[in-house]
Every structure is written in C-alpha cells, then in structure tokens.
C-alpha positions as CSV (number, residue, x, y, z in Angstrom):
1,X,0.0,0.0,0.0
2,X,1.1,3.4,-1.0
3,X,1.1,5.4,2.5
4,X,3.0,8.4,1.4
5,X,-1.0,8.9,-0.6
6,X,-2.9,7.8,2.3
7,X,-1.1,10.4,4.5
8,X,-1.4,13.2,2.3
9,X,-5.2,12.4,1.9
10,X,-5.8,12.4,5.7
11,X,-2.7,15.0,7.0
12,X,-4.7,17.4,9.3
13,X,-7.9,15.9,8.4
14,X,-8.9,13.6,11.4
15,X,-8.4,14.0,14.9
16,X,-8.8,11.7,18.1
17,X,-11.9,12.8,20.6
18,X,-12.1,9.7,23.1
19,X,-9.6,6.9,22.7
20,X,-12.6,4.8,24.2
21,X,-16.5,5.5,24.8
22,X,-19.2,3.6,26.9
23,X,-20.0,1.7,23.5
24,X,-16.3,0.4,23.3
25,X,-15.8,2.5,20.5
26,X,-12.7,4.8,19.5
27,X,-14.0,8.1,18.4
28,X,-11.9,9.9,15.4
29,X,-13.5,12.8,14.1
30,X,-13.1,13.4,10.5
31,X,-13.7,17.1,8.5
32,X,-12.2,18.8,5.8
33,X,-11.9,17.5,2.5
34,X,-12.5,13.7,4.4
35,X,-16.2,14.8,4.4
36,X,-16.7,14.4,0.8
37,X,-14.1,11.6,-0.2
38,X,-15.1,9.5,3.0
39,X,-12.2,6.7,4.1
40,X,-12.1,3.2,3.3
41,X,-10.0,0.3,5.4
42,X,-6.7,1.2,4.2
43,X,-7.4,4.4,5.8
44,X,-8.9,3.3,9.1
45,X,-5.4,1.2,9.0
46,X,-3.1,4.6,8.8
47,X,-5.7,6.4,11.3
48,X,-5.3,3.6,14.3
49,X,-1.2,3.3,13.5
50,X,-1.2,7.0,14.1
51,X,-2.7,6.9,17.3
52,X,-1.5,3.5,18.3
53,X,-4.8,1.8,18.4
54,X,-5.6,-2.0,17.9
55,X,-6.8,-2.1,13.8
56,X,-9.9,-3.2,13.4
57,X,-12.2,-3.8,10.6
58,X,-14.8,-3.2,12.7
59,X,-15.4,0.5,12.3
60,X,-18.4,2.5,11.1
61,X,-19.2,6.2,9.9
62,X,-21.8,8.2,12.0
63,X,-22.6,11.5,10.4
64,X,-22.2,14.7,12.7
65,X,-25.3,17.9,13.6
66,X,-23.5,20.3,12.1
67,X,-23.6,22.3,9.3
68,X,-20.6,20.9,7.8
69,X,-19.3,17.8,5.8
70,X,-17.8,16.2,9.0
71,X,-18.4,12.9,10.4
72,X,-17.0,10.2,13.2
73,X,-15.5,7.9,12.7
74,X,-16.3,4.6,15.3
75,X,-13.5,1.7,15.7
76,X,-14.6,-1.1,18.0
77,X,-12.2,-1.7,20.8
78,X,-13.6,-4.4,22.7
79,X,-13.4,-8.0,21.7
C-alpha cells in the first residue's frame, strides 16, 4: 500500500476525541476535505497506526449535527 498517498489524503484531516467510549468504540473525528471523499479500510489502517490503536475492521461512519461535511468515525475496541 502506497502510505505516502494515504497520509497526504488524511494529513490534518482527522483527529482523536475519546480513545474509548461507553459503546467500546474509539471516536476519530473526521472534516475537511474527508467529508466528501469518505475513508475506506486502508485508511482506518493509517488512522489507528497513528494513534496506536488495535486495527480493526470493525469500524463505522456516524454523520455529525453540524452544518458541515464532518463525520465520526467509530473503531470497536472491545473484543
């Protein structure tokens, strides 16, 4: 995998907000430019290498209230 393209895709584009919620879930909020491209599993991948987080495919998008093109991003962390 190309990660030199994945980081200049997401570079400033993402950041951490709980590392884990009540749900078990890691929540990464996404904005910028992320909002209309969306990320796929490769990106997921670079996102919980950044922040040292367990990888896992189990992740899902939950759009945000506001006005904008942001969204969160949910990675399970429970087993």
């Amino acid at each position: 995998m190309d990660w030199s393209k994945v980081h200049r895709k997401l570079a400033g584009r993402f950041r951490l907000l709980e590392r884990r919620n009540d749900a078990g879930d890691c929540v990464i909020h996404c904005f910028g430019s992320l909002g209309q491209t969306g990320v796929n599993n490769g990106d997921v991948r670079y996102i919980c290498g950044f922040y040292g987080i367990p990888y896992s495919e189990d992740w899902r998008r939950e759009e945000t209230r506001d006005a904008g093109d942001s969204f969160y991003l949910l990675i399970k962390t429970d087993a």
